[in-house]
N, C-alpha and C positions, 0 to 999 in steps of 0.2 A: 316724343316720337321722332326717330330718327334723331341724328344729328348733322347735316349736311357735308356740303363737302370739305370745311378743314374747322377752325378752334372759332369761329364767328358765334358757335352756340353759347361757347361759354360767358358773353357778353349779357345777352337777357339774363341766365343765372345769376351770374352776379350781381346786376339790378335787382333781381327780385327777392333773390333769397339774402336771409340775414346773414351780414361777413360771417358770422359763426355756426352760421347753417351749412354743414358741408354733405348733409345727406340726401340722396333721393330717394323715393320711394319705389317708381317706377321706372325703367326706361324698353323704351318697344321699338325694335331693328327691323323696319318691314322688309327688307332685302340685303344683301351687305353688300352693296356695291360701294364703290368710294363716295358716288355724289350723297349720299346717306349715313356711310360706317363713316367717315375719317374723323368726324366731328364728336363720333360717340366715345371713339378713344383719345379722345381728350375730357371728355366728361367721367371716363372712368380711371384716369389719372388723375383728376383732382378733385373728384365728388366719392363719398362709399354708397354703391347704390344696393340698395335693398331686393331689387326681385328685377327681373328682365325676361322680357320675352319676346324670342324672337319665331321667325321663321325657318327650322334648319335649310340649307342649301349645297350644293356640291360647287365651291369654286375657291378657285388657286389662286385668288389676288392675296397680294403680301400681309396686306393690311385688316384680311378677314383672316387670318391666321393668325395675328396679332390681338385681334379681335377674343379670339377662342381662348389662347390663351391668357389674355387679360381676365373673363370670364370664371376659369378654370383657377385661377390664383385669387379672383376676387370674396370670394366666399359669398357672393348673393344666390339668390335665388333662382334658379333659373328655369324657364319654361319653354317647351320647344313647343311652337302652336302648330294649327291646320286648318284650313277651310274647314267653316262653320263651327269650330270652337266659341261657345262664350265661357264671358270672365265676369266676376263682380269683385271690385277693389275698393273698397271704401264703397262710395256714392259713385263711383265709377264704373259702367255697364259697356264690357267691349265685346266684338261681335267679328272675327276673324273670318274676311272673304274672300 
């Protein structure tokens, strides 16, 4: 969820996931401000992720337009959420508020 503000995320992945594990299943943008988005396009530069859901939003930062279009070329999945959507992903129960 989220990726903060620049490539510091992709350090736990790489601990955690196997070198030859380069996919994600999930990833979830709760706003695309940079303290959040900048971190996730680095995730989606070096990971293929699978399904993503975010929150749509109206804003002109450079780096959520980057965002979209990384999205738009990535081939995942994509999910525009809203208040009071739920989800079930695996064993995973989310609950959008």
């Amino acid at each position: 969820m989220d990726g903060g503000p620049n490539d510091q995320i992709l350090t736990p992945l790489e601990r955690y996931l196997l070198p030859w594990n380069r996919e994600i299943k999930l990833l979830v943008l709760t706003h695309p401000q940079a303290d959040h988005l900048t971190g996730v396009l680095h995730v989606l530069e070096r990971y293929k992720v699978k399904q993503i859901f975010y929150y749509p939003s109206v804003y002109g930062a450079k780096d959520y337009e980057k965002f979209l279009e990384a999205i738009k070329n990535d081939g995942a999945w994509v999910l525009l959420v809203a208040v009071s959507d739920y989800f079930q992903v695996g064993e995973l129960h989310l609950q959008i508020v």
